[in-house]
N, C-alpha and C positions, 0 to 999 in steps of 0.2 A: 504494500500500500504506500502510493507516493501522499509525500505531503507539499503544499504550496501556498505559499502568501499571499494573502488577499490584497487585492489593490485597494488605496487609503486615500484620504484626502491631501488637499491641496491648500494653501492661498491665492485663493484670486485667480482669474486666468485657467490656463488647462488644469488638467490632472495627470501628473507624472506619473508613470509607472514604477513601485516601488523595486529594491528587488525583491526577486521570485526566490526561494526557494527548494530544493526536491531532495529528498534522503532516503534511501529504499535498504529495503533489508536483503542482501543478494551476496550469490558470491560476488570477487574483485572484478573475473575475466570474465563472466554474464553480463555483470552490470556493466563494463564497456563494450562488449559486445553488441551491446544492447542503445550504444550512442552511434550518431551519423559519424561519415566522415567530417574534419574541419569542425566542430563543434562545441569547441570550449577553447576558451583564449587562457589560462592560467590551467597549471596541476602542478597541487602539495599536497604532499603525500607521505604518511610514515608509517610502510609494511608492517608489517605484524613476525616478522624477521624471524625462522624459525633453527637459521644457522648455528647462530652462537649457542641455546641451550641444546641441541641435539649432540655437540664437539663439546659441551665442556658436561656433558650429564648433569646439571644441576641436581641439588638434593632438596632439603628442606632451608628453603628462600622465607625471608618474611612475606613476599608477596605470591609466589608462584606452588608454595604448599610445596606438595612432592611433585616433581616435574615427571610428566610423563605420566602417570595416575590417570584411568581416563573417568574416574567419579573425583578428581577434583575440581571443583566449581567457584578456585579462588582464582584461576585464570582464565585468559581468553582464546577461541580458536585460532590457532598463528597457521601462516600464509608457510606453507611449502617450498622454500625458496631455493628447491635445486635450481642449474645455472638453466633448463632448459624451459620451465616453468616462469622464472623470471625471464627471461629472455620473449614469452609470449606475452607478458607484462607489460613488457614496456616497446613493443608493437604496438600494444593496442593503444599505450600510450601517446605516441606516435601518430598513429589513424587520427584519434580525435583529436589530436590539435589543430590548431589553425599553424596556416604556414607564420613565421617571426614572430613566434611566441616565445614562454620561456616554462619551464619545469622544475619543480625542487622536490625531492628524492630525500628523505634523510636514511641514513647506515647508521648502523654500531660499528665499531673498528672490526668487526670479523667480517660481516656481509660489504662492508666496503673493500675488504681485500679480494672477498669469492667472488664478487659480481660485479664491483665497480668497472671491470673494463668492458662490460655490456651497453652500459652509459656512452661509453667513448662510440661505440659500433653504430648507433643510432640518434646521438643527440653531437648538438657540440659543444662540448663541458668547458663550460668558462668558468668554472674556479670549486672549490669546496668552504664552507663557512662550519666555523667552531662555534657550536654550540654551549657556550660555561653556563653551566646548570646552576653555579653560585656556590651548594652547598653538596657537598660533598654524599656519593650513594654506594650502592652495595656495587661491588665487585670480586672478582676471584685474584689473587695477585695486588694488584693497583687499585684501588679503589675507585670509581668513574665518576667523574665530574662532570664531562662531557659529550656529548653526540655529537655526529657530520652531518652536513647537508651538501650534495653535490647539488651546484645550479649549471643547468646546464638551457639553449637554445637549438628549437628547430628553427633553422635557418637565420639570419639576422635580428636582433633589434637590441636596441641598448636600454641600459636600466633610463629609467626615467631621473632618478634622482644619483649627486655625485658626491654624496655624504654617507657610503655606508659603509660601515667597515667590514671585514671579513670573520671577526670573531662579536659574537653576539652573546653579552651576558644579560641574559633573564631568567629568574630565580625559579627552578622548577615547584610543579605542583604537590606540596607537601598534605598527606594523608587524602589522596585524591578520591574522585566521588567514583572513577573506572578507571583499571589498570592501566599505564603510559598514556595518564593524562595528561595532554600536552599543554601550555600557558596560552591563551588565545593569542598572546602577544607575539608570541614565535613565529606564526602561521601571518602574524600581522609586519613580520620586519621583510617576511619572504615577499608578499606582496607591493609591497611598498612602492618599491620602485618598477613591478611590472603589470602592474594592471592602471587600468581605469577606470571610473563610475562606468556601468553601463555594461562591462564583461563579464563573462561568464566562470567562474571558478571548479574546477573539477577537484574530488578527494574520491577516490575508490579504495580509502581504507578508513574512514572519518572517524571511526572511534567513537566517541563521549561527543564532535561534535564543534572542536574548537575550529578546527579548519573553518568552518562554514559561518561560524559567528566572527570571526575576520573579514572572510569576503562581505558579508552583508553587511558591516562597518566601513568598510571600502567603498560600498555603494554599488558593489557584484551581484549578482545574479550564484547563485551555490546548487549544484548537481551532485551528488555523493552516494553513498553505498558502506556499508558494511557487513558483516555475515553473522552476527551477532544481535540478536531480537531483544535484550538489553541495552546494547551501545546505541543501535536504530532508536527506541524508545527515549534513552535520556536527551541522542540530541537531538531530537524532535522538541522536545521540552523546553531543549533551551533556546532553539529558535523560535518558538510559538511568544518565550517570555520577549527575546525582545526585539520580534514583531510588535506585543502589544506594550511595548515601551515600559517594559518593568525589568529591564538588567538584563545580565548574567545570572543564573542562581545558583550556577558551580565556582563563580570568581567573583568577588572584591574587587574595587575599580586599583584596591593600594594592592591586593596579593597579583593582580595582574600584569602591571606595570613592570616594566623591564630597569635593574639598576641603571644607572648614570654610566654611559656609554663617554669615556674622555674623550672620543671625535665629534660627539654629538654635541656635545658641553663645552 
């Protein structure tokens, strides 16, 4: 069941078309299959990465219970991401975009080594951005502070804006409402500079939903998908709130906000 925004009033004069939203419960490679060609100007997107617990066995995680357990129901269905599987990914990828668009991709340091050069085959990777999470989280070895996001372009276009650095500190989401909740703010520095009111945002992995409450901040239009009948449900919720202009109700305007960036300051 798709969801979509109703169109709302104006001042004076015409009636703008607000943006739309759509969030389906599906798998990844359905629900793009399931879009035209050229059909979405923006895709953020953070797989559900199944590489790194399946190489390191995890055990008893504070978040992931016993990994591998198939009655545990403290995590989420994760994405298959042999290289052949990702590789039909980010095809489909590809299909729906518009020609000189752009795409952001986030890794963990394992699936940026398995797959990142998949990226290179089909996009034109113009850089990777360090994610500092601020405070410090679970790890095996080293403890992880951080995630990648590779950004990459089908075909030309430049950032709009020439103020963004490549490492991005924004404080992740602490005790979150669904697993790798990601900050809305994150999904908001990726768009920043490549969209504009009026484009359409794609996430075929949207999770809890922050993706989408970015683009509709942006003044996007938001298309997404997830495979999970909880994730579909919260961010449903949380677009519905603030369509009818009542917030966030998983973020604080202060837990949202990204630290003091010293190139922005």
């Amino acid at each position: 069941m798709a969801v979509v925004a109703r169109p709302g009033g104006a001042r004076g004069g015409a009636v703008p078309q607000p943006p739309s939203w759509r969030i389906e419960r599906a798998d990844c490679l359905d629900f793009l299959g399931s879009l035209d060609d050229h059909s979405v100007d923006c895709i953020v997107t953070d797989p559900a990465y199944s590489g790194m617990n399946q190489h390191m066995q995890f055990g008893h995680g504070r978040i992931v219970g016993r990994y591998g357990d198939p009655g545990n129901t403290r995590w989420f269905q994760e994405f298959h991401d042999d290289p052949e599987t990702f590789a039909h990914l980010l095809d489909e990828c590809h299909r729906v975009l518009r020609p000189d668009r752009h795409i952001y991709v986030m890794f963990d340091s394992y699936s940026l080594l398995s797959l990142g050069a998949l990226m290179r085959e089909r996009f034109q990777v113009k850089g990777v951005i360090v994610w500092d999470k601020v405070h410090i989280g679970m790890g095996h070895y080293f403890r992880r502070r951080h995630e990648l996001v590779v950004f990459a372009c089908k075909g030309r276009r430049r950032l709009a804006r020439r103020d963004l650095s490549d490492v991005w500190r924004i404080r992740r989401i602490h005790r979150s409402a669904y697993p790798t909740q990601k900050p809305v703010e994150l999904f908001s520095r990726m768009l920043a500079g490549s969209v504009e009111p009026g484009m359409r945002v794609c996430d075929p992995f949207c999770g809890s939903g922050s993706s989408a409450l970015a683009a509709l901040e942006a003044g996007c239009s938001f298309v997404g998908a997830d495979i999970s009948a909880a994730a579909v449900d919260l961010a449903r919720r949380r677009c519905t709130a603030w369509e009818a202009g009542d917030g966030d109700p998983l973020e604080r305007p202060a837990a949202a906000s990204a630290a003091p960036d010293p190139e922005l300051v």
